[in-house]
N, CA and C atoms of all chains as a GROMACS GRO file, in nm:
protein
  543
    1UNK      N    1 -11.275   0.831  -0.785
    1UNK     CA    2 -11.139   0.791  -0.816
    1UNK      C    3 -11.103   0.820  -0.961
    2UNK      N    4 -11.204   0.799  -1.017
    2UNK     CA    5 -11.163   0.836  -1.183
    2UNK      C    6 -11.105   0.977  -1.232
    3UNK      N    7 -11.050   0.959  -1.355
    3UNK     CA    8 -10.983   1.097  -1.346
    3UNK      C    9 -11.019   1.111  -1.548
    4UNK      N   10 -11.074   1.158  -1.595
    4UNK     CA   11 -11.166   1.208  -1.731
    4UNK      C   12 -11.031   1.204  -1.795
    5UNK      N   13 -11.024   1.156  -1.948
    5UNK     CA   14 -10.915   1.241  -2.053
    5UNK      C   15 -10.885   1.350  -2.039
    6UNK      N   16 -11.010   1.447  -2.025
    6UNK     CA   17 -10.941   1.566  -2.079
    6UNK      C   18 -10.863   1.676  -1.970
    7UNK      N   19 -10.900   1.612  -1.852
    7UNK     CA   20 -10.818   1.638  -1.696
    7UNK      C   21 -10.689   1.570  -1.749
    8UNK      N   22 -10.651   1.512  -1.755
    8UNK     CA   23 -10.551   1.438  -1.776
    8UNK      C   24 -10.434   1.520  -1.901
    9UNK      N   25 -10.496   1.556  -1.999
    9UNK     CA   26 -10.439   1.607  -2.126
    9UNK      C   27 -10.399   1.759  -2.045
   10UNK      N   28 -10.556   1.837  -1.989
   10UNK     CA   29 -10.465   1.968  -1.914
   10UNK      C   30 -10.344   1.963  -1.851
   11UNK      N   31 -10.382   1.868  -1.758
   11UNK     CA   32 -10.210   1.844  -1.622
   11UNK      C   33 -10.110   1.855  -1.733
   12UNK      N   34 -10.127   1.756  -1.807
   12UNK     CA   35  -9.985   1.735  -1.882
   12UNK      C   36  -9.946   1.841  -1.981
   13UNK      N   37 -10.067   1.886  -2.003
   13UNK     CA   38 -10.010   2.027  -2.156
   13UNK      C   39  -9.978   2.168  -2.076
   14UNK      N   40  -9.960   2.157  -1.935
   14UNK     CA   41  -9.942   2.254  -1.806
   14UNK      C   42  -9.777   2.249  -1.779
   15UNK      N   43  -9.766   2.140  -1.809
   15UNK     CA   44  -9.642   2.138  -1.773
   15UNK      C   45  -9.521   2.084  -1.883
   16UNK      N   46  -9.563   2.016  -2.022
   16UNK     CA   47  -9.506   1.996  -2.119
   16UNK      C   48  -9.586   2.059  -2.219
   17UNK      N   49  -9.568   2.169  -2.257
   17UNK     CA   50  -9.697   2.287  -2.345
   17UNK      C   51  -9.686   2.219  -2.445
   18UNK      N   52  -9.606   2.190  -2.545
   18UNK     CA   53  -9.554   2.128  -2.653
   18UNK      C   54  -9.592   2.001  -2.706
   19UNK      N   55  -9.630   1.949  -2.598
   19UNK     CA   56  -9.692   1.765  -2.604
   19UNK      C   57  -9.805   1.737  -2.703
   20UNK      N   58  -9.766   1.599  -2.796
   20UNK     CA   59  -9.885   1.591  -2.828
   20UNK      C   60  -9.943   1.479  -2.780
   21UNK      N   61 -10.045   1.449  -2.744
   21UNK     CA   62 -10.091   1.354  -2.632
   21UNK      C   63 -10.224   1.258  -2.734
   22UNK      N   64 -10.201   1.122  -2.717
   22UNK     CA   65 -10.312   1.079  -2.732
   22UNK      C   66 -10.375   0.964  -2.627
   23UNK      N   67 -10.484   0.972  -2.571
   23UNK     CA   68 -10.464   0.884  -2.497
   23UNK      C   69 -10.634   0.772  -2.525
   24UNK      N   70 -10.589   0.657  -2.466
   24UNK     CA   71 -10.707   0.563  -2.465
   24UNK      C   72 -10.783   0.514  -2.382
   25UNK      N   73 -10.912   0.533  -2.343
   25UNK     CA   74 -10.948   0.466  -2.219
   25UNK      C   75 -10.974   0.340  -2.252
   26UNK      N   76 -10.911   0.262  -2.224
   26UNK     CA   77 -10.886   0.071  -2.229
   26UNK      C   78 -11.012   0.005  -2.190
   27UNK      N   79 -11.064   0.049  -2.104
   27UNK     CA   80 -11.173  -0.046  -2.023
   27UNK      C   81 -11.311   0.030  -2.037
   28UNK      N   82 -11.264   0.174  -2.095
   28UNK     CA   83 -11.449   0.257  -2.077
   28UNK      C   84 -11.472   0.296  -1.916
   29UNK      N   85 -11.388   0.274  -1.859
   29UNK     CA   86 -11.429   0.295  -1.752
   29UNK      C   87 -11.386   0.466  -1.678
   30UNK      N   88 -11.278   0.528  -1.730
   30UNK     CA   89 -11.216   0.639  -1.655
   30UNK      C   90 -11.123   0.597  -1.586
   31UNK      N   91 -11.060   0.472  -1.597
   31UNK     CA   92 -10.978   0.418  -1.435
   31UNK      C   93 -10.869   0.394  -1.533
   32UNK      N   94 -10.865   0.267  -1.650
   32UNK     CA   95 -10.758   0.237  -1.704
   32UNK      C   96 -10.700   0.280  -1.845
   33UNK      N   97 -10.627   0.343  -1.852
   33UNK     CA   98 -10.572   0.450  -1.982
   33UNK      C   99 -10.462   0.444  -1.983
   34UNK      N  100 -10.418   0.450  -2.130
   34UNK     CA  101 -10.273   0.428  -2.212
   34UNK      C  102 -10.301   0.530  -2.295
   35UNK      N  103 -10.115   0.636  -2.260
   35UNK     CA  104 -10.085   0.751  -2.304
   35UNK      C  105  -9.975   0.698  -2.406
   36UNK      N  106  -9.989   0.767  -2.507
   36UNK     CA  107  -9.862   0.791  -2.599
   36UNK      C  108  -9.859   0.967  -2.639
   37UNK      N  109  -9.726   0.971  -2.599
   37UNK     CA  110  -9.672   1.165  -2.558
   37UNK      C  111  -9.579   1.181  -2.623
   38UNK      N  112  -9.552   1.267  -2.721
   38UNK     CA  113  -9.458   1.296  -2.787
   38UNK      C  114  -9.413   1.469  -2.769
   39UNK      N  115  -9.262   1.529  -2.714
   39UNK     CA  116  -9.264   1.648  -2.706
   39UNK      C  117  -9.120   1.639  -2.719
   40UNK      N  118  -9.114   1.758  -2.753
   40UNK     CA  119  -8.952   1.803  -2.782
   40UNK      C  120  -8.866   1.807  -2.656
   41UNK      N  121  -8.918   1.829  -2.524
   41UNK     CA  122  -8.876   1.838  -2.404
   41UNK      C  123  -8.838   1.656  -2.388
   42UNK      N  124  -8.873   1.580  -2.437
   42UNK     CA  125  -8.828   1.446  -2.395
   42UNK      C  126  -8.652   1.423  -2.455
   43UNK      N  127  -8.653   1.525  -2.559
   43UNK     CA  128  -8.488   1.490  -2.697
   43UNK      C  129  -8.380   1.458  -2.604
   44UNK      N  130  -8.334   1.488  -2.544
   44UNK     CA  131  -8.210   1.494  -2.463
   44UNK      C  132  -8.224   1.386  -2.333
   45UNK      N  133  -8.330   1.281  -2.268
   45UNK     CA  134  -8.343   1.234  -2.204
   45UNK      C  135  -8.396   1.113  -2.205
   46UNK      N  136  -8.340   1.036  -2.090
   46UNK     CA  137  -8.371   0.884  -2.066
   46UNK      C  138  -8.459   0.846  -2.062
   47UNK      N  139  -8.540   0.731  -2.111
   47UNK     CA  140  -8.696   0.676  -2.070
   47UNK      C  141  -8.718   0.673  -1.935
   48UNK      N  142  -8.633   0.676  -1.849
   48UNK     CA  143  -8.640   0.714  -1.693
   48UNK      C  144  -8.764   0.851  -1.662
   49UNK      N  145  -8.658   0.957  -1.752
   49UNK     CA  146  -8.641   1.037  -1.707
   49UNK      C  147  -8.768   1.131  -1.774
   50UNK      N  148  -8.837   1.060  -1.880
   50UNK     CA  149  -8.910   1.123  -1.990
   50UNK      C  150  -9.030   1.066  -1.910
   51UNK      N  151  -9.041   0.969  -1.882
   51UNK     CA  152  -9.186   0.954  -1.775
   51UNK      C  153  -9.168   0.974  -1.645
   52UNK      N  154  -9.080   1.022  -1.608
   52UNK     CA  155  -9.101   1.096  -1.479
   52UNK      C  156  -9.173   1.242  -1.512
   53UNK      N  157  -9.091   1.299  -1.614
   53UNK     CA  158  -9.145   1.407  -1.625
   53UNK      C  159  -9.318   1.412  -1.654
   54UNK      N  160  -9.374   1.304  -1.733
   54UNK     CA  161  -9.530   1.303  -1.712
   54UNK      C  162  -9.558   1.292  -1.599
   55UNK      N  163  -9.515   1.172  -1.477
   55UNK     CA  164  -9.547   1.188  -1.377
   55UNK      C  165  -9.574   1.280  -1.279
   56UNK      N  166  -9.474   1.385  -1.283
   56UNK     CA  167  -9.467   1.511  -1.211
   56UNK      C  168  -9.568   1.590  -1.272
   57UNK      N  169  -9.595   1.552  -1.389
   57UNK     CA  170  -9.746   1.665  -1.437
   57UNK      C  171  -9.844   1.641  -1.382
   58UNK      N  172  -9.858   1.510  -1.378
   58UNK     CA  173  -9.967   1.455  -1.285
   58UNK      C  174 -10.008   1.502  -1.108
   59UNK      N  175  -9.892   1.528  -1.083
   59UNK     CA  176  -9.907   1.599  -0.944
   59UNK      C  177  -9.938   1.525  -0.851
   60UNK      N  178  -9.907   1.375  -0.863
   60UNK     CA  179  -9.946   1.277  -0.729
   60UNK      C  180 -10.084   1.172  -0.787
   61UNK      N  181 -10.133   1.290  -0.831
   61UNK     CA  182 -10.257   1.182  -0.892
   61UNK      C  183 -10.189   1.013  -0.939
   62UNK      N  184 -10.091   1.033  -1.022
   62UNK     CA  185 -10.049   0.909  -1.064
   62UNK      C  186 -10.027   0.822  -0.903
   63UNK      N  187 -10.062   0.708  -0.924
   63UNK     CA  188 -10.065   0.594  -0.806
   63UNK      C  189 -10.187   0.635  -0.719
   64UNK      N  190 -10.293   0.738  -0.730
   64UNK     CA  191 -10.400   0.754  -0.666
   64UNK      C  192 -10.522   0.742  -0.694
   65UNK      N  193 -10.553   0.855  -0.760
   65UNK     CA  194 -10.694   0.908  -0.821
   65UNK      C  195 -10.694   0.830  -0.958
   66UNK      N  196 -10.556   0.778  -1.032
   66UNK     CA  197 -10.506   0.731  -1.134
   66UNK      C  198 -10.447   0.605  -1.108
   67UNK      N  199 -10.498   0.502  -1.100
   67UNK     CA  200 -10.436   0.366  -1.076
   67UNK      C  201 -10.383   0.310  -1.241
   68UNK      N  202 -10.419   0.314  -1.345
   68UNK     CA  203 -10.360   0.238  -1.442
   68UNK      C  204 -10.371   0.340  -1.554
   69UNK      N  205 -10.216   0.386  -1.598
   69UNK     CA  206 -10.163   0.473  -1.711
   69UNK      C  207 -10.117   0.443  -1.739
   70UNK      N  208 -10.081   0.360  -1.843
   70UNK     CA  209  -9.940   0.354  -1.929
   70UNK      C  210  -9.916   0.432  -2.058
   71UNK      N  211  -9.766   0.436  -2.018
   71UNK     CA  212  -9.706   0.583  -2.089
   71UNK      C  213  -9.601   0.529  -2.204
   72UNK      N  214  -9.626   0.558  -2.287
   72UNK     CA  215  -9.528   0.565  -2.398
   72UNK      C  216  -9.496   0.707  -2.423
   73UNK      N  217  -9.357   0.735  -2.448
   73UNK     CA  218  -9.317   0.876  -2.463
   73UNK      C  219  -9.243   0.843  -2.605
   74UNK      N  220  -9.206   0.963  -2.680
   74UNK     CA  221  -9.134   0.979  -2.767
   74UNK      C  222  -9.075   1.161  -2.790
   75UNK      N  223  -8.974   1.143  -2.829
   75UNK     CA  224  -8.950   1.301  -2.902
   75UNK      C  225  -8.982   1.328  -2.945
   76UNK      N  226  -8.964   1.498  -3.029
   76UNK     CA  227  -9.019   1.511  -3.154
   76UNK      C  228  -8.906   1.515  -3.226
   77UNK      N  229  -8.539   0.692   0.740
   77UNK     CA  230  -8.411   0.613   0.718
   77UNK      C  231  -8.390   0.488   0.709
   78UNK      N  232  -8.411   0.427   0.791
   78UNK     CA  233  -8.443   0.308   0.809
   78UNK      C  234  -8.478   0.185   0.703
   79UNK      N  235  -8.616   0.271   0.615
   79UNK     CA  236  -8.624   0.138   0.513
   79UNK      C  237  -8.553   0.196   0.408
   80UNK      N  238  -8.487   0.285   0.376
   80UNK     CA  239  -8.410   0.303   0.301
   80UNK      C  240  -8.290   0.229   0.280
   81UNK      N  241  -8.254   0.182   0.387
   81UNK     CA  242  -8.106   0.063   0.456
   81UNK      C  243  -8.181  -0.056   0.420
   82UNK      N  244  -8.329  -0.093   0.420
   82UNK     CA  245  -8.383  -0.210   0.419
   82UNK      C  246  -8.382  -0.246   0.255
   83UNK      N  247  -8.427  -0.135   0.172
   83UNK     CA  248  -8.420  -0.144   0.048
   83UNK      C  249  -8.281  -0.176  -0.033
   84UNK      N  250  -8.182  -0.096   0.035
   84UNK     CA  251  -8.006  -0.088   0.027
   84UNK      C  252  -7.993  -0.232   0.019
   85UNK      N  253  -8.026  -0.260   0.156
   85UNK     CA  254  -7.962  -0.408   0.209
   85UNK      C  255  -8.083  -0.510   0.086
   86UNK      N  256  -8.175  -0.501   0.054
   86UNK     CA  257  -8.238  -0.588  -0.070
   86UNK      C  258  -8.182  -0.573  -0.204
   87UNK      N  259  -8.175  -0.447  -0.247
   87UNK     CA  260  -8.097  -0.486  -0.364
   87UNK      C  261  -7.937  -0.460  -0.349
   88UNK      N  262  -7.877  -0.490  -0.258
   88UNK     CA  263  -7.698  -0.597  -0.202
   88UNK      C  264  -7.669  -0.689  -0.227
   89UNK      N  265  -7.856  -0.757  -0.158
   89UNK     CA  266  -7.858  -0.896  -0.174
   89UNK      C  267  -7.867  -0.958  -0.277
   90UNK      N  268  -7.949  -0.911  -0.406
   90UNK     CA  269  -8.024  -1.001  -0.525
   90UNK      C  270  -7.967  -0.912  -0.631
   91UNK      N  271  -7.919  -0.950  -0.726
   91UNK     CA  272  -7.834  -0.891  -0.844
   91UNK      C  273  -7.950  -0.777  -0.918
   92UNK      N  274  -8.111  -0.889  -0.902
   92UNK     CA  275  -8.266  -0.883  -0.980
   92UNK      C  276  -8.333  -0.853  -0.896
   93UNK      N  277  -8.361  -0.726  -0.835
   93UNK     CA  278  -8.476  -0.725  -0.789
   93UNK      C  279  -8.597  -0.681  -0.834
   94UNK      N  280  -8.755  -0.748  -0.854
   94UNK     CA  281  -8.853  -0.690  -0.837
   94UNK      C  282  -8.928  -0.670  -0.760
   95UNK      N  283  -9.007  -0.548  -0.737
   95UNK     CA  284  -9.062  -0.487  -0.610
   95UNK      C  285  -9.205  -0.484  -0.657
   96UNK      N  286  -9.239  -0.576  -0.612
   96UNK     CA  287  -9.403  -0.632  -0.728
   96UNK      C  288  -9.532  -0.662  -0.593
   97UNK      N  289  -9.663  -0.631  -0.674
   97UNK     CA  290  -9.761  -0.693  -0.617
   97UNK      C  291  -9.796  -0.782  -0.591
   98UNK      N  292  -9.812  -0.898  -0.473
   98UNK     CA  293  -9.817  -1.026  -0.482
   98UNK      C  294  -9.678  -1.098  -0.555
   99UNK      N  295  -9.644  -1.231  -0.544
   99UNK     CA  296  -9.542  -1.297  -0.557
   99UNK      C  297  -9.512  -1.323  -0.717
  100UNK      N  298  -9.392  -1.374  -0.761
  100UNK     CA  299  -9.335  -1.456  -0.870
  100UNK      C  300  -9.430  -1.556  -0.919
  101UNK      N  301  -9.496  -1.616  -0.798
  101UNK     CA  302  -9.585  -1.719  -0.839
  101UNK      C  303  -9.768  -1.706  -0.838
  102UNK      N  304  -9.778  -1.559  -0.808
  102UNK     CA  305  -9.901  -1.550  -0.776
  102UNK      C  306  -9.907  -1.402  -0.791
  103UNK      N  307  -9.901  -1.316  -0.892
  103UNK     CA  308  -9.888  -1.174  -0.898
  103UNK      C  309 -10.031  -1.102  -0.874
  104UNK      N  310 -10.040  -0.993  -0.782
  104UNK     CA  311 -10.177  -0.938  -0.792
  104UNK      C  312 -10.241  -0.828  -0.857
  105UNK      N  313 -10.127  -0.765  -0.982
  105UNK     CA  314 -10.176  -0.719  -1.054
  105UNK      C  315 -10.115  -0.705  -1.179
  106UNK      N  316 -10.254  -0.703  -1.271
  106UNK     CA  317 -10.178  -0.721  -1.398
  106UNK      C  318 -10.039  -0.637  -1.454
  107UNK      N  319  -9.964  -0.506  -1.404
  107UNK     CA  320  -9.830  -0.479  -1.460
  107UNK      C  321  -9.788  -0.558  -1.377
  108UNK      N  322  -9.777  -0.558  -1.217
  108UNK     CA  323  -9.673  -0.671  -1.178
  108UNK      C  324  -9.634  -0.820  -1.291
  109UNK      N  325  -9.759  -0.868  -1.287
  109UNK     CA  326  -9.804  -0.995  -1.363
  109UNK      C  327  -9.663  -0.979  -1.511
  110UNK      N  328  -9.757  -0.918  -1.569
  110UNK     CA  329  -9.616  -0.845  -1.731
  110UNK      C  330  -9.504  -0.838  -1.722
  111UNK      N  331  -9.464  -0.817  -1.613
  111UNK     CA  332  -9.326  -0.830  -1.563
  111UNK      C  333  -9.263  -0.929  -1.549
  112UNK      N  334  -9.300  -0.986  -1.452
  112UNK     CA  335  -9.276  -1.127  -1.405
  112UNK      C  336  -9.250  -1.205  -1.550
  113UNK      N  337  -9.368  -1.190  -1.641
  113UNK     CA  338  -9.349  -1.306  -1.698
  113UNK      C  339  -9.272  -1.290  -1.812
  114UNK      N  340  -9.213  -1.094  -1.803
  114UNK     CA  341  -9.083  -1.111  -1.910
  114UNK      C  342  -8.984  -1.178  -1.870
  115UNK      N  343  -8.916  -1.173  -1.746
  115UNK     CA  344  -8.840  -1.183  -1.669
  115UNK      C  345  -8.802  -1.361  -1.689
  116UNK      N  346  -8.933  -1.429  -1.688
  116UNK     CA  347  -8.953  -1.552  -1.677
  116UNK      C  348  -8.920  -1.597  -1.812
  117UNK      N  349  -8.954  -1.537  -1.926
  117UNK     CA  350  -8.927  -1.530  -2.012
  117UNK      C  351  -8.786  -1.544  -2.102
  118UNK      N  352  -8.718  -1.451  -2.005
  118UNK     CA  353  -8.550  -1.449  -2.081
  118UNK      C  354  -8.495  -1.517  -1.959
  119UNK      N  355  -8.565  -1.566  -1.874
  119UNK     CA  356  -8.512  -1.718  -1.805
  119UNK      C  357  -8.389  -1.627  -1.699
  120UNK      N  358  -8.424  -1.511  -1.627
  120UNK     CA  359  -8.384  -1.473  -1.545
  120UNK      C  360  -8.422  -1.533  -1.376
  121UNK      N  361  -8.325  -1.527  -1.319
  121UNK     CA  362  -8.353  -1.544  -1.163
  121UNK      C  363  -8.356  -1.472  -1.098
  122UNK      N  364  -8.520  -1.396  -1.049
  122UNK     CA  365  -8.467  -1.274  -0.978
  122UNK      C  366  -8.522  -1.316  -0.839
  123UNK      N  367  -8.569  -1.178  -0.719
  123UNK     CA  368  -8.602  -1.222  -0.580
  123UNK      C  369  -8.710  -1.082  -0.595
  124UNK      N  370  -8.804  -1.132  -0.598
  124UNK     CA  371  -8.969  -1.101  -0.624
  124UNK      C  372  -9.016  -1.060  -0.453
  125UNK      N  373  -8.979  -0.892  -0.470
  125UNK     CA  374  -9.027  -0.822  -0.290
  125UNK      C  375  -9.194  -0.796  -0.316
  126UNK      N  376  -9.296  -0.906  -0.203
  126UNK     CA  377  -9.388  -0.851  -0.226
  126UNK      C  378  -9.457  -0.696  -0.184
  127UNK      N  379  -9.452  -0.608  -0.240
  127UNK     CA  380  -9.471  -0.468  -0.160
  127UNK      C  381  -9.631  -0.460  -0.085
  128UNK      N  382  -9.718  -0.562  -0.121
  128UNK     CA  383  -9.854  -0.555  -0.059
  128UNK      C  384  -9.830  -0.614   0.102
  129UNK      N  385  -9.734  -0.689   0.165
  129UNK     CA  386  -9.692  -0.738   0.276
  129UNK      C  387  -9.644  -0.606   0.347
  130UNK      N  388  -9.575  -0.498   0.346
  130UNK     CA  389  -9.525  -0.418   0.375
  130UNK      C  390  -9.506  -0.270   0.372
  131UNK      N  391  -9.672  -0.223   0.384
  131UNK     CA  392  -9.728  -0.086   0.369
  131UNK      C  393  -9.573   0.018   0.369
  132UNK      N  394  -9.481   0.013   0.506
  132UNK     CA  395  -9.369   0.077   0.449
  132UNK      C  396  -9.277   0.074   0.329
  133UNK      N  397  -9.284  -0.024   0.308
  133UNK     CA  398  -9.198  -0.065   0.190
  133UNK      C  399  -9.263  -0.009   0.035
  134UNK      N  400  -9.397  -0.041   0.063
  134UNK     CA  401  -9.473   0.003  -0.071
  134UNK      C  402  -9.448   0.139  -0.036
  135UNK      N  403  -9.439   0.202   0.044
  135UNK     CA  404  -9.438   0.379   0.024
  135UNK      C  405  -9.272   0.401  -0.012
  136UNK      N  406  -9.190   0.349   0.083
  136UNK     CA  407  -9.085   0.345   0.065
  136UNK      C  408  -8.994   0.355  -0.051
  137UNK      N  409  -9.014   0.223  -0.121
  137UNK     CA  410  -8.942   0.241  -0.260
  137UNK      C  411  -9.016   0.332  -0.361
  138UNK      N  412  -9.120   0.379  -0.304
  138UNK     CA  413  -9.137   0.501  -0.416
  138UNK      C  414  -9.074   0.616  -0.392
  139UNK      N  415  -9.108   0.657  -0.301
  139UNK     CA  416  -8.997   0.767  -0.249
  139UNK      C  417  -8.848   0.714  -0.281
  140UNK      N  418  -8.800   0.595  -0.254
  140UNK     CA  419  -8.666   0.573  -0.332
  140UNK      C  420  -8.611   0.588  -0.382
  141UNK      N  421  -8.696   0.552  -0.519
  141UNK     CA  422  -8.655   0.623  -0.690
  141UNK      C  423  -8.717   0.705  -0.704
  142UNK      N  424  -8.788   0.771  -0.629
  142UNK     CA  425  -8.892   0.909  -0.705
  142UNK      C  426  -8.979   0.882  -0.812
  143UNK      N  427  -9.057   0.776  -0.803
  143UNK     CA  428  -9.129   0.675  -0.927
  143UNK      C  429  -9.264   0.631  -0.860
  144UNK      N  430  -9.380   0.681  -0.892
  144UNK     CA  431  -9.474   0.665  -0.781
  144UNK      C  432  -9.578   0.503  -0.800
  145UNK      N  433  -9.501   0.443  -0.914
  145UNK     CA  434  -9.619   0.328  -0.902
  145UNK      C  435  -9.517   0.192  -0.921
  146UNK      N  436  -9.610   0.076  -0.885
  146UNK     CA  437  -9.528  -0.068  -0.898
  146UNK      C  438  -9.575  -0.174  -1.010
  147UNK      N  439  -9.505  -0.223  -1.062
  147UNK     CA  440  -9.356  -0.279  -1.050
  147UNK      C  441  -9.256  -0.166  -1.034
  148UNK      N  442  -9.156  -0.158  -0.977
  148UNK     CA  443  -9.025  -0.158  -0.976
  148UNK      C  444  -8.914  -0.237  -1.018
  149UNK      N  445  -8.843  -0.276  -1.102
  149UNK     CA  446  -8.716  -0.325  -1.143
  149UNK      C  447  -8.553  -0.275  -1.124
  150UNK      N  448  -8.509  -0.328  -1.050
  150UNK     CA  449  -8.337  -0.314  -1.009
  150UNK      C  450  -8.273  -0.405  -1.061
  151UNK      N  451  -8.157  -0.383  -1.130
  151UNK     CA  452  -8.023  -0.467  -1.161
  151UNK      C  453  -7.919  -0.408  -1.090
  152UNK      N  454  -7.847  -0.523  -1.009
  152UNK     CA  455  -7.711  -0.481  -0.948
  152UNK      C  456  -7.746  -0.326  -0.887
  153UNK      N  457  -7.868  -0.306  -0.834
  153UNK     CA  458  -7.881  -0.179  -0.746
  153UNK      C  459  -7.940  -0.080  -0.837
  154UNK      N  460  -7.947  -0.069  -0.955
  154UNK     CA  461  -7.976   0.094  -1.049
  154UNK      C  462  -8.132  -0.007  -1.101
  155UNK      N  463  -8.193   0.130  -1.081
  155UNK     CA  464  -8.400   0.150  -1.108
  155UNK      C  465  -8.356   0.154  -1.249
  156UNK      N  466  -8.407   0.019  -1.304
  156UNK     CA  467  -8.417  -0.028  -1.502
  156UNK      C  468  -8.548   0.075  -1.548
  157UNK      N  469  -8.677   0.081  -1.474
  157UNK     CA  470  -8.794   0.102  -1.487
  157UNK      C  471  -8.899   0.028  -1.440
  158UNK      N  472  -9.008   0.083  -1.462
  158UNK     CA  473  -9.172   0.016  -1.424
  158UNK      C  474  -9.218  -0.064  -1.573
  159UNK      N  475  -9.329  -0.086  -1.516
  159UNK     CA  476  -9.404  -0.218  -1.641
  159UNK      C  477  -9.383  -0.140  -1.759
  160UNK      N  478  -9.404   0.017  -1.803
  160UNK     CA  479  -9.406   0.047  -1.912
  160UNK      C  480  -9.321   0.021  -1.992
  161UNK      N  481  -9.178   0.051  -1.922
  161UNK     CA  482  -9.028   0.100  -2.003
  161UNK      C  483  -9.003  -0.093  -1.959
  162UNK      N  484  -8.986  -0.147  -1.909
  162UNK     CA  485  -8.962  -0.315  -1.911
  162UNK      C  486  -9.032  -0.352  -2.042
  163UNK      N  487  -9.146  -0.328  -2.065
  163UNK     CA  488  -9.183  -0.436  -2.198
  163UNK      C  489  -9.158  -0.354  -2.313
  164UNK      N  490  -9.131  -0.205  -2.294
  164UNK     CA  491  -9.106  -0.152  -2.450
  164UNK      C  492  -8.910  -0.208  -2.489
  165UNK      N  493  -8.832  -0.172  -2.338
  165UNK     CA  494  -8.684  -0.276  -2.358
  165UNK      C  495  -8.737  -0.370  -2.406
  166UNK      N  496  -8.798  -0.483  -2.385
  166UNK     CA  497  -8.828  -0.602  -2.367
  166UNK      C  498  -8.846  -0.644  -2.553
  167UNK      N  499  -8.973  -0.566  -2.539
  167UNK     CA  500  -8.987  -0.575  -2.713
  167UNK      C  501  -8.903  -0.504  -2.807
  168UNK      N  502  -8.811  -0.451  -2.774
  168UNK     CA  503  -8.714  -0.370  -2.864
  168UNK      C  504  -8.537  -0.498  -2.862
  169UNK      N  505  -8.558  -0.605  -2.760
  169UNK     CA  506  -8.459  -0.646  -2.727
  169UNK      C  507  -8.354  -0.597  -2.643
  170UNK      N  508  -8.380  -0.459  -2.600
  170UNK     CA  509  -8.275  -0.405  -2.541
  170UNK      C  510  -8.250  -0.431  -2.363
  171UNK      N  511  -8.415  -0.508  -2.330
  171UNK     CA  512  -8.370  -0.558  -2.172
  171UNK      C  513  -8.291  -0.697  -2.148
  172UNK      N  514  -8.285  -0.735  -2.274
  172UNK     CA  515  -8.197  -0.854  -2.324
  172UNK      C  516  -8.037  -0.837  -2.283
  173UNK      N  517  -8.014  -0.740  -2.376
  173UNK     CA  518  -7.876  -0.678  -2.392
  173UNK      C  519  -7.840  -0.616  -2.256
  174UNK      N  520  -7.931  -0.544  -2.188
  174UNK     CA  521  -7.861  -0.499  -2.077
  174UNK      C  522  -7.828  -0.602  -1.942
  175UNK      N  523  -7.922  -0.707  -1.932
  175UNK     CA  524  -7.887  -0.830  -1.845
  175UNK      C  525  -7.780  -0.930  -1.898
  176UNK      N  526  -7.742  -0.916  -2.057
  176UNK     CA  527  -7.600  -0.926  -2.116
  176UNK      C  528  -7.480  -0.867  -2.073
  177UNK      N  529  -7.522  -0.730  -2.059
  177UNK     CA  530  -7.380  -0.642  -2.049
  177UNK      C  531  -7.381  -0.636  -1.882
  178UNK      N  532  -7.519  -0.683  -1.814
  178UNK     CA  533  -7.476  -0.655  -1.670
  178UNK      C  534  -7.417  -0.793  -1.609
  179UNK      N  535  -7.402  -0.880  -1.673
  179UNK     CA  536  -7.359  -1.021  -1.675
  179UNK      C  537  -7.411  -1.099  -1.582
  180UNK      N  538  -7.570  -1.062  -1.655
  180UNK     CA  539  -7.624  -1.135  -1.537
  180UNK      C  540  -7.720  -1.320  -1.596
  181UNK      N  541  -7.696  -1.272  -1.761
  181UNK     CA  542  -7.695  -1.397  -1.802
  181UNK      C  543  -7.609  -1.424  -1.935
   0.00000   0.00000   0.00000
């Protein structure tokens, strides 16, 4: 079920090239991780709409293989 | 189709809806939990859908909003956000202001 950082950093730099990503594994475990993403592709859009777009990088994984991400986004 | 009308007809009914794990009074996971207890917090009344009762429903409202994980949050019908974007409003004051301007307190 676990899904590694640096799986995680590919998906997303696949589909937001620009991103700078840092993320934390909370528990040590691979399961629970908090993202903070900052990309120029977020400027023009809603916090809706700025973690959807991580979501869709994710490709489904999010709510699966990935049970606990939290996402902080920002512009650049 | 179907629970799509079911979801319609839930947030018709409740100005607040959350679409949470386990209840208002008994949450089963910790973002549900965070939620709840902003909510509880700025002394809102909402109607707490448990989505673990209702395998359709949990698939359902994701496909809904196109948002694949829970909590879910609705005011007066429009997706506010999940646990993330609730406590960063929350701590910025701005989920304050919008249950202000939606006159819901």
């Amino acid at each position: 079920m676990a899904l590694p950082v640096e799986e995680i950093k590919k998906l997303i730099k696949e589909s937001i090239p620009d991103a700078s990503i840092e993320i934390k594994d909370l528990m040590g475990d691979s399961n629970h991780y908090a993202a903070i993403i900052k990309s120029k592709m977020f400027n023009n859009l809603n916090k809706i709409e700025q973690h959807k777009l991580v979501y869709k990088s994710l490709k489904g994984k999010m709510g699966n293989e990935l049970h606990a991400l939290s996402i902080t986004t920002e512009g650049k | 189709m179907e629970i799509n009308e079911k979801i319609k007809n839930l947030l018709n009914e409740n100005d607040v809806c959350l679409f949470m794990k386990g209840t208002p009074e008994s949450p089963q996971c910790g973002f549900s939990m965070a939620v709840t207890n902003v909510l509880k917090h700025l002394n809102i009344n909402f109607n707490g859908i448990n989505v673990l009762e209702d395998e359709n429903l949990r698939q359902g409202i994701k496909d809904f909003s196109d948002w694949p994980t829970i909590p879910q949050l609705y005011v007066k019908s429009e997706f506010i956000g999940g646990c993330d974007i609730i406590k960063e409003m929350f701590e910025k004051g701005e989920l304050k202001k919008l249950f202000e301007e939606k006159k819901i307190i």
